[in-house]
C-alpha positions in Angstrom: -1.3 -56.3 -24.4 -3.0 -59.6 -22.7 -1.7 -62.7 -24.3 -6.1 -64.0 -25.2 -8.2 -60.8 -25.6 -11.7 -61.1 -24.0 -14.6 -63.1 -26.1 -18.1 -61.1 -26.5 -20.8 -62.6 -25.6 -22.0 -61.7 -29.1 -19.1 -63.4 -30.3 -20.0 -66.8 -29.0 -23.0 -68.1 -31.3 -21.0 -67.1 -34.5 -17.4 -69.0 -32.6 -19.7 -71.7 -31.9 -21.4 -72.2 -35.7 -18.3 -72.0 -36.9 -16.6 -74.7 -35.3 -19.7 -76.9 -35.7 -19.2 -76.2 -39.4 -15.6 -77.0 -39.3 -16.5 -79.9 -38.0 -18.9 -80.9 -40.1 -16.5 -80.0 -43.2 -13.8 -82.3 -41.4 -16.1 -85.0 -41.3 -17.7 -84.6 -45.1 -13.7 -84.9 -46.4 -13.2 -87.9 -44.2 -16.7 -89.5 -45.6 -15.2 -88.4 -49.0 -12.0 -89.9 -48.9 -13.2 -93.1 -47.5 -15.4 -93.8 -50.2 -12.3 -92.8 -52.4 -10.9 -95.8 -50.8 -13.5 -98.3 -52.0 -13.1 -97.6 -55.0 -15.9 -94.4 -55.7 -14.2 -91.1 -57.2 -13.7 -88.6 -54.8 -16.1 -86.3 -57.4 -18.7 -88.5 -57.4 -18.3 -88.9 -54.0 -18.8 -84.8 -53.6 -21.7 -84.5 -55.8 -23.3 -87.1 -53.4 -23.0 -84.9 -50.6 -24.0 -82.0 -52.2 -27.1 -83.8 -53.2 -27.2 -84.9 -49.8 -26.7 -80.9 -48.5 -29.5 -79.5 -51.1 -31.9 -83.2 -50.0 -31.7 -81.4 -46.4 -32.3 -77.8 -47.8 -35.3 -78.5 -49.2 -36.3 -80.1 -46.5 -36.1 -77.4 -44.1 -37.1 -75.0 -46.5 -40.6 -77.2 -46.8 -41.0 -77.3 -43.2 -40.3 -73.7 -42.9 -43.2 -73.5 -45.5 -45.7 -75.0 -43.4 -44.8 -74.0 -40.0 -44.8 -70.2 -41.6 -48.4 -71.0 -43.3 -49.5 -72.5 -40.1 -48.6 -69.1 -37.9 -50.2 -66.7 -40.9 -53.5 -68.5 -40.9 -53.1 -68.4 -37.1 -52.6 -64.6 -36.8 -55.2 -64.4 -39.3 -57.9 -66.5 -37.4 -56.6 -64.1 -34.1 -57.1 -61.2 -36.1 -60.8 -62.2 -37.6 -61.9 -63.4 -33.8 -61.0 -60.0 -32.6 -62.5 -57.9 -35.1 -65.3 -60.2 -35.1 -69.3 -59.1 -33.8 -69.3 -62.9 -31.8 -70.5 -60.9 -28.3 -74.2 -59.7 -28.9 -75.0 -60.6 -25.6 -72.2 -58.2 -24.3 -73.8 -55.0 -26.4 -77.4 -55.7 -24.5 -78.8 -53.7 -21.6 -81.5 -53.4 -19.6 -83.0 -50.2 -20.1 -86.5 -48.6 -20.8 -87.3 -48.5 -24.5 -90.1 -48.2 -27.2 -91.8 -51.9 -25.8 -91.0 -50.9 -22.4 -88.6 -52.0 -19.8 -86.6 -55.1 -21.0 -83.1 -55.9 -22.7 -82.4 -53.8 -25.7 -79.4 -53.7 -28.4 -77.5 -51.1 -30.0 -79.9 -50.7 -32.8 -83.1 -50.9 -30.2 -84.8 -53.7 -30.7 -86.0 -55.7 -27.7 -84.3 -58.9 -27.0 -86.0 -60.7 -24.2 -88.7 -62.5 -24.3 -92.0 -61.0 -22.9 -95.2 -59.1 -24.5 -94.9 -55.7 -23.8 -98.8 -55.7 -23.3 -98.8 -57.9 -20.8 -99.6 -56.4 -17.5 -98.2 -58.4 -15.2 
């Protein structure tokens, strides 16, 4: 058997989370027990940095929000422009019609300016 089996590269992210969280944890008991040493009970102490945890929650969660309302009325103004009937000058043509030669749309009515009765 090798002595260190090899690490996925699948493996890494999670490795690396979890020794940021470790960290982290390290740090929040060192934060805790310091303020235990001026005199602040080490629960009181906790509950602070759970409030402090739950204060950052909610703050990504309200960003979140907005970023995730921002993309939806995004996709949705995407969505309307490309369904939308904005190019009525791509649906003309030049064609012979009921008024004579001149630019026409889908539903045949001349577009361009001119009297048909004109000779000229």
């Amino acid at each position: 058997m090798k002595a260190a089996p090899k690490v996925k590269i699948s493996e890494r992210p999670g490795r690396w989370l979890g020794r940021g969280w470790r960290g982290v944890a390290h740090r929040e008991a060192r934060a805790i027990d310091w303020l235990a040493t001026q005199g602040i009970p080490t629960r009181v102490g906790r509950v602070f940095f759970w409030v402090v945890k739950l204060f950052l929650l909610g703050l990504l969660l309200y960003a979140a929000f907005w970023f995730a309302l921002l993309l939806l009325f995004g996709v949705a103004g995407a969505w309307i422009l490309k369904n939308s009937d904005l190019n009525d000058e791509e649906k003309l043509e030049w064609r012979e019609g009921h008024s004579g030669f001149g630019l026409y749309d889908k539903n045949e009515w001349r577009r361009d300016m001119g009297d048909p009765d004109d000779p000229s």
